[in-house]
C-alpha positions in Angstrom: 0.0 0.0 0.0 2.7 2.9 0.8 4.9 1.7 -2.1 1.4 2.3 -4.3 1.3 5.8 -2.7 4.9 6.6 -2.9 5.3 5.7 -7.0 3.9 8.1 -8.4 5.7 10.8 -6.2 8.7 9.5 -7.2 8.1 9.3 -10.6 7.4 13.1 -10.4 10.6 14.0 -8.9 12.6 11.9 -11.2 11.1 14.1 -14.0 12.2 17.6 -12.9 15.0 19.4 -13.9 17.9 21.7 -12.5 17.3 25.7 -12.6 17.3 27.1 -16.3 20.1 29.1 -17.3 19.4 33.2 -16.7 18.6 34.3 -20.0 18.1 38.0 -19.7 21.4 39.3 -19.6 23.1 40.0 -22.9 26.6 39.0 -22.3 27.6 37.3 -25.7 26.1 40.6 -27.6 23.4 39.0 -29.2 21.5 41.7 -29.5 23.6 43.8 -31.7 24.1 41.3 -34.7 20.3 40.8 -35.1 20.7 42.5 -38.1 21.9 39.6 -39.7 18.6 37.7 -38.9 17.3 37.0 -42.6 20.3 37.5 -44.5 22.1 34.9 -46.5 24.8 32.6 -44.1 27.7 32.5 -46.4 27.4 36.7 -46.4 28.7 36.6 -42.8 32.2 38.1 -41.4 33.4 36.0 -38.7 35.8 38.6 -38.1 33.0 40.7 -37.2 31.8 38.7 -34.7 33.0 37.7 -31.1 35.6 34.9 -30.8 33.2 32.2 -29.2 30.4 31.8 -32.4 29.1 29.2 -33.7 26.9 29.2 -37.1 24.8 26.5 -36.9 23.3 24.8 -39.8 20.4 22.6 -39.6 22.7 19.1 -39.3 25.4 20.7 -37.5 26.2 18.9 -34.1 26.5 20.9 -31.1 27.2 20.8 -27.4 24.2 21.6 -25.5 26.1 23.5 -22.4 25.1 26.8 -22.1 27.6 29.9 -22.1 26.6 33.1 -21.8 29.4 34.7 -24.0 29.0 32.8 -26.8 27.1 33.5 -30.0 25.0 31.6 -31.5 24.1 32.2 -35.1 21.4 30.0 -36.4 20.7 29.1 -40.0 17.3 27.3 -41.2 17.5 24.9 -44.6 17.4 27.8 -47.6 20.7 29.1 -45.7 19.6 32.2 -44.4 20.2 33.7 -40.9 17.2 32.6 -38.7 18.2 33.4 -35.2 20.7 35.0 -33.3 20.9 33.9 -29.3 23.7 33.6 -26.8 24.3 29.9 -25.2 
């Protein structure tokens, strides 16, 4: 009987996660190379944009830690600029 009660509260504490990352602050500088949001990938300057970037493309493999200073420039399947977001 207790083992029928305690199931399915541990079943809900095995599915919760850890504290999201804080999202709000700008540190990788996301914000100011929205600009690029729409244009064409293989237009892009990496020069012009901080050290830590990566430009993904849709089969690109990536880590799935989360840094605040580093860029993430996100190309969809036509190869145009879809997203810009730090992590």
């Amino acid at each position: 009987m207790r083992l029928a009660i305690l199931f399915p509260l541990l079943l809900v504490a095995a599915c919760q996660s850890g504290p999201m990352p804080d999202t709000s602050d700008d540190h990788c500088g996301a914000s100011t190379h929205q600009n690029l949001v729409g244009t064409p990938a293989s237009s892009i300057d990496r020069l012009q944009l901080p050290k830590a970037t990566r430009i993904i493309h849709p089969d690109t493999a990536v880590t799935q830690d989360y840094r605040t200073d580093r860029l993430n420039i996100h190309v969809n399947e036509a190869g145009q600029v879809e997203r810009v977001v730090c992590g």
